[in-house]
C-alpha positions, 0 to 999 in steps of 0.5 A: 844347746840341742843343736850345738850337741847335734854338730857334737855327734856329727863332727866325732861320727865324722872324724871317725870315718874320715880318719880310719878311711883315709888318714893313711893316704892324706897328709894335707899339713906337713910340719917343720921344727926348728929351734932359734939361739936367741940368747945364751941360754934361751931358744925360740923353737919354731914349729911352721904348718904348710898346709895344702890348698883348698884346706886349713888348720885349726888354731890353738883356741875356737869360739864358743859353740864350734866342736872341732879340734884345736890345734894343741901341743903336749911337750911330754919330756921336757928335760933340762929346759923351762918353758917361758910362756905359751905357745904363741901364734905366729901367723894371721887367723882367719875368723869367720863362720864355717858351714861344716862346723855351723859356728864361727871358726879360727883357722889358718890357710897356706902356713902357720908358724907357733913359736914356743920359748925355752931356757937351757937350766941342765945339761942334757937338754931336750924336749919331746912332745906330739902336736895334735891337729884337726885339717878340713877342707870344704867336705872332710875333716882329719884328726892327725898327730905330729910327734917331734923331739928337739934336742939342744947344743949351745956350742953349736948353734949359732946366735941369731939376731934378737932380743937378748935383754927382755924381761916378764913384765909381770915380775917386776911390776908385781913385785913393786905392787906387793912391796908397796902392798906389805908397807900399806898393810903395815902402816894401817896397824897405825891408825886408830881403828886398828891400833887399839884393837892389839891389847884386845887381841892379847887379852882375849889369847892370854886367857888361854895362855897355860896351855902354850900348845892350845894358845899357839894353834889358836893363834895360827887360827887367828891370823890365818882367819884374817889372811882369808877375810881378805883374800877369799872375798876377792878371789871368789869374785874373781873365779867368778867372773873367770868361770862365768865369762872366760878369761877374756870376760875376767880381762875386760872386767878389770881394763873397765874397771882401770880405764872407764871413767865410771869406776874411776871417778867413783873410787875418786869420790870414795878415797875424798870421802875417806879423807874428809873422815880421817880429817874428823869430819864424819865417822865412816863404819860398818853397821854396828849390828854386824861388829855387835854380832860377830863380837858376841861370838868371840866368848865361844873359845876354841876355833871358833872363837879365834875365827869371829875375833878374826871376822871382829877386828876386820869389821871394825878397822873397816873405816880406816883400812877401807880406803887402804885396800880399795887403793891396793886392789885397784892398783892390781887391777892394771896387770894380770886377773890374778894379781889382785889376789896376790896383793890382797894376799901380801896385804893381808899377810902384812897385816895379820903378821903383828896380830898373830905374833902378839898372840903367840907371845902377849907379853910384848904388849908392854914394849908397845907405845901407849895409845893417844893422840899421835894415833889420830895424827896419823889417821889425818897424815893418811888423809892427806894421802889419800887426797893425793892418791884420789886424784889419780882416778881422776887423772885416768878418766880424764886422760882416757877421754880426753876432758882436759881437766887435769894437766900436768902443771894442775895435777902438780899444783894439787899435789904441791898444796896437798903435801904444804898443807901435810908440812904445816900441820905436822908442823903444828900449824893447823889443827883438825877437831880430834887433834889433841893439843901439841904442847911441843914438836917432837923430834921424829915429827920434825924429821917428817915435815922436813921430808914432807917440804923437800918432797914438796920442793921437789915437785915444783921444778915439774911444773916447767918441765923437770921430768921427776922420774921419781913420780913418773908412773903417778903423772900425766905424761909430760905430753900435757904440760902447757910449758916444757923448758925442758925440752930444748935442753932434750933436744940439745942433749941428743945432738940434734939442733932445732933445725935437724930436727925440723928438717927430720919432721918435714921431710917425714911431713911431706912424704907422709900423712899427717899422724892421725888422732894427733890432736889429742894423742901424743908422744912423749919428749917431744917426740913425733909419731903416729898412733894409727897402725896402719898409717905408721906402717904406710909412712915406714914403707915410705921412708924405708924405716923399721918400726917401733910399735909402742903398745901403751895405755893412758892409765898404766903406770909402767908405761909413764915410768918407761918413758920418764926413765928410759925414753928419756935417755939421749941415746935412746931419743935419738935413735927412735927420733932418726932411725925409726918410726915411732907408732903409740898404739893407746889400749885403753882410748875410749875415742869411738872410731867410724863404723867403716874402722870397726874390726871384729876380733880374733879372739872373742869374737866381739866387733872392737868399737874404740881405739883402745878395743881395737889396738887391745885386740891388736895386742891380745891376737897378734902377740898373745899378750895384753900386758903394757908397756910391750914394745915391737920392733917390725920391718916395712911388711909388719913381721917382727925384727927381734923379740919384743921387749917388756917392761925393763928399766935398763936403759942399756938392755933398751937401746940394744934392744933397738940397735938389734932391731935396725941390724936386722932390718938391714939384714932384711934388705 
């Protein structure tokens, strides 16, 4: 720490000198701004540093313990525009330890390019702003600044060749995540450990119900209680490893936590425990002492009261909503560190929505079923789910590292029993030891069985091949499945004969080396790629073909449901089969590399010792993302062709997508 103060002190003496001596009389960075029309309403502004000999930019962020000045950009008017993401970092960081700085450095030599995208939202539009920058060289270094002002005319700018369709993959992606969060908060009101808990509720606010005003504000009490002993928990584990380790640290935590064979074989453990205990085999609760003592607490009235009533109802519906919310936060875990948060919100809000309204209004009760026997029915519906969803963590570690346990066909054949058995017993076909006795089958539970054995004839075409969609992001990917019938009619589909296509793969064969990692790395629909980076690139340069760079991952579920929705369509085979090299770069891999193929990353510093690690850091340090499915179109030097593209199920926005990308790679030659 001391030494760390001590360059501190060296390094503001020393700009102070430097800049008031002769900052006037160097400029060793000269900048250029220059705005792209990538859509009808967006634009990229390009902001590129050429910088002189013998001297270097600071990049945008610095390692630990190096006290120079990033390069930083403050957009202080900004009118008529939005600003779509980050400045993002265009061109290669040097990362390696400066003298002057007495630290590990980030820096850029001979040019830098920052690219920032915006959306046109008014009329005028414009953006005003300053660039500051620090510049050394092996004995000086100047703090300078760059004011820029950037107007916008749509009438006049011409379109340039990119990515007019892409989507956040963020957005969609979450917002399916809340939507099934909101439903799982819902469904959890049903079952027997919760449900019994609403006539308490109302009871408890119905003492206090002569004064509404009191009745209502402790109502609020009640449900925003719930709400936070939800949320709070997550957040603060959260914004505790963010505060201690970084952004970085908070997102290795959570990709350990979606692809480690650790954590994934134990939530799959826990959600068979928890089935084996909604099908009556043993109780799973929390100590009675903390039920007993924050029950005792309840009889204090007033905020107080509402609180511990709160803090009650979560302890005791902790064995049936246990296994819901460990489902909820691990699903989140896969996109960005804040998501968890905001699907334990959605879930909780779900959740404490029926409690509160029956606070605020306790003569609903008498519109509510009576409780009985259908209350441990769908506590055992729920155990029959959790079976099915236990078995994903178990089909990510497997996919991850590569056990072979769980092929498709094995994954569906678990998964056609599970859901037979769920038909037999709504059925009345099988009984567990709660069950109350089922005199009749009711109208609403044959509906269900009903659903239950389509769903079940449903999966069993997967088992030769059917690609349903449907369950795309739950599944191994099809690469797995022993027998594929499906795949000459795909084939078929996309015009290409057995024999075309052979010829496309022998020829690629014998310019090309045989893909690496190929015995245990696939693509889908039988399509034939690389998954080393660097080769791929090679054989592109070979064949003169642009590349499409898919930046996957075996555990991210959007990636399976890209392929089997969009992937799938003949048009786009096609055109990824002939006209590109394919390149499925796996971020969550945990096959070891040799030390000769380790790399040391751009943007933690750390030495990348897998697969997956390496091709993360490809990601995080080349396009400053670390979201999957990304998808990158590069011409033979390995610069982009147009925009990336996210997640986006639109199969016509995908295969324009990757017509873009070919116009431009012809523009280029």
């Amino acid at each position: 720490m001391k030494r760390n103060f001590k360059y501190l002190i060296l390094f503001a003496i020393l700009t102070f000198f430097t800049q008031s001596a002769i900052s006037q009389v160097l400029q060793p960075v000269k900048w250029k701004i220059d705005k792209k029309q990538i859509s009808t309403d967006e634009y990229e502004l390009i902001f590129t540093a050429t910088i002189e000999d013998s001297w270097h930019l600071y990049a945008q962020w610095l390692p630990a313990g190096n006290f120079s000045l990033p390069t930083q950009f403050q957009l202080d008017s900004v009118v008529g525009i939005e600003l779509i993401d980050t400045v993002l970092e265009l061109s290669p960081v040097h990362v390696e330890f400066e003298e002057l700085a007495g630290a590990d450095s980030r820096f850029f030599v001979d040019e830098a390019v920052f690219k920032q995208r915006v959306k046109i939202v008014g009329n005028p539009a414009f953006v005003k702003g300053v660039i500051d920058y620090m510049t050394c060289d092996d004995a000086q270094c100047i703090k300078l600044d760059e004011e820029f002002e950037v107007s916008f005319n749509q009438q006049s700018d011409k379109v340039l060749p990119a990515n007019s369709a892409s989507q956040n993959t963020s957005n969609s992606s979450l917002l399916a995540i809340i939507i099934e969060a909101i439903l799982w908060g819902f469904a959890a009101l049903l079952t027997p450990c919760v449900f019994p808990m609403v006539p308490m509720t109302v009871s408890f606010f119905m003492k206090g119900s002569e004064n509404k005003t009191k009745s209502k504000i402790l109502a609020s009490t009640y449900g925003i209680s719930i709400v936070a002993l939800y949320t709070l928990p997550i957040a603060v584990m959260i914004g505790i490893t963010y505060w201690v380790g970084g952004e970085s640290i908070a997102i290795d935590v959570f990709n350990w936590l979606s692809t480690h064979w650790i954590p994934n074989l134990l939530f799959f453990l826990i959600f068979m425990a928890f089935a084996a205990s909604f099908f009556g085999a043993f109780e799973i609760v929390l100590p009675s002492s903390w039920v007993n003592k924050a029950d005792s607490k309840v009889d204090k009235g007033g905020l107080a009261g509402a609180f511990f009533m709160a803090v009650t109802l979560v302890l005791v519906s902790f064995s049936c909503t246990g296994p819901i919310v460990s489902s909820v936060i691990v699903k989140s875990t896969q996109g960005e560190i804040w998501e968890p948060i905001v699907t334990m919100l959605a879930f909780s809000i779900a959740f404490a929505l029926p409690f509160t309204l029956f606070a605020f209004f306790p003569s609903w009760l008498n519109k509510m079923p009576k409780s009985g026997g259908w209350l441990n029915s769908v506590k055992v519906v729920l155990g029959f789910i959790e079976v099915a969803l236990g078995f994903k963590f178990l089909s990510v570690a497997d996919q991850t590292y590569h056990w072979g346990l769980l092929d498709r066909e094995v994954y569906l054949a678990i998964w056609i029993v599970t859901f037979a058995l769920l038909g037999l017993y709504l059925l009345g076909k099988l009984k567990f030891s709660h069950d109350s006795e089922l005199k009749y089958l009711s109208v609403p539970r044959l509906f269900l069985s009903m659903a239950v054995f389509t769903f079940v004839v449903y999966l069993i075409p997967g088992m030769f091949g059917a690609p349903l969609k449907a369950l795309s992001g739950y599944l191994p990917p099809q690469a797995t499945l022993d027998f594929d019938i499906n795949r000459i009619v795909r084939d078929n589909s996309i015009n290409l004969t057995y024999s075309e296509k052979n010829a496309i793969q022998s020829k690629e064969q014998s310019i090309c080396e045989k893909p690496i990692y190929s015995d245990f790395l696939h693509l889908p629909h039988g399509l034939e790629g690389y998954f080393d980076y660097n080769q791929g690139l090679a054989c592109a340069k070979v064949q003169n073909k642009p590349v499409f760079i898919d930046f996957t991952g075996h555990g991210c579920v959007n990636c399976r449901e890209m392929e089997a929705r969009v992937w799938a369509d003949p048009n786009v085979l096609k055109i990824l089969t002939k006209e590109y090299v394919v390149i499925a770069l796996y971020v969550d891999d945990k096959t070891n590399l040799p030390e000769s193929e380790w790399v040391k990353s751009t943007y933690d510093g750390k030495m990348k010792k897998s697969i997956g690690k390496k091709y993360a850091d490809l990601q995080i340090s080349r396009f400053n993302i670390n979201a999957q499915p990304y998808y990158c179109l590069l011409d033979t030097k390995g610069e982009l062709l147009v925009q990336p593209l996210a997640y986006n199920l639109d199969v016509a926005a995908f295969v324009e997508f990757l017509e873009q990308g070919i116009k431009e790679f012809k523009n280029r030659q």
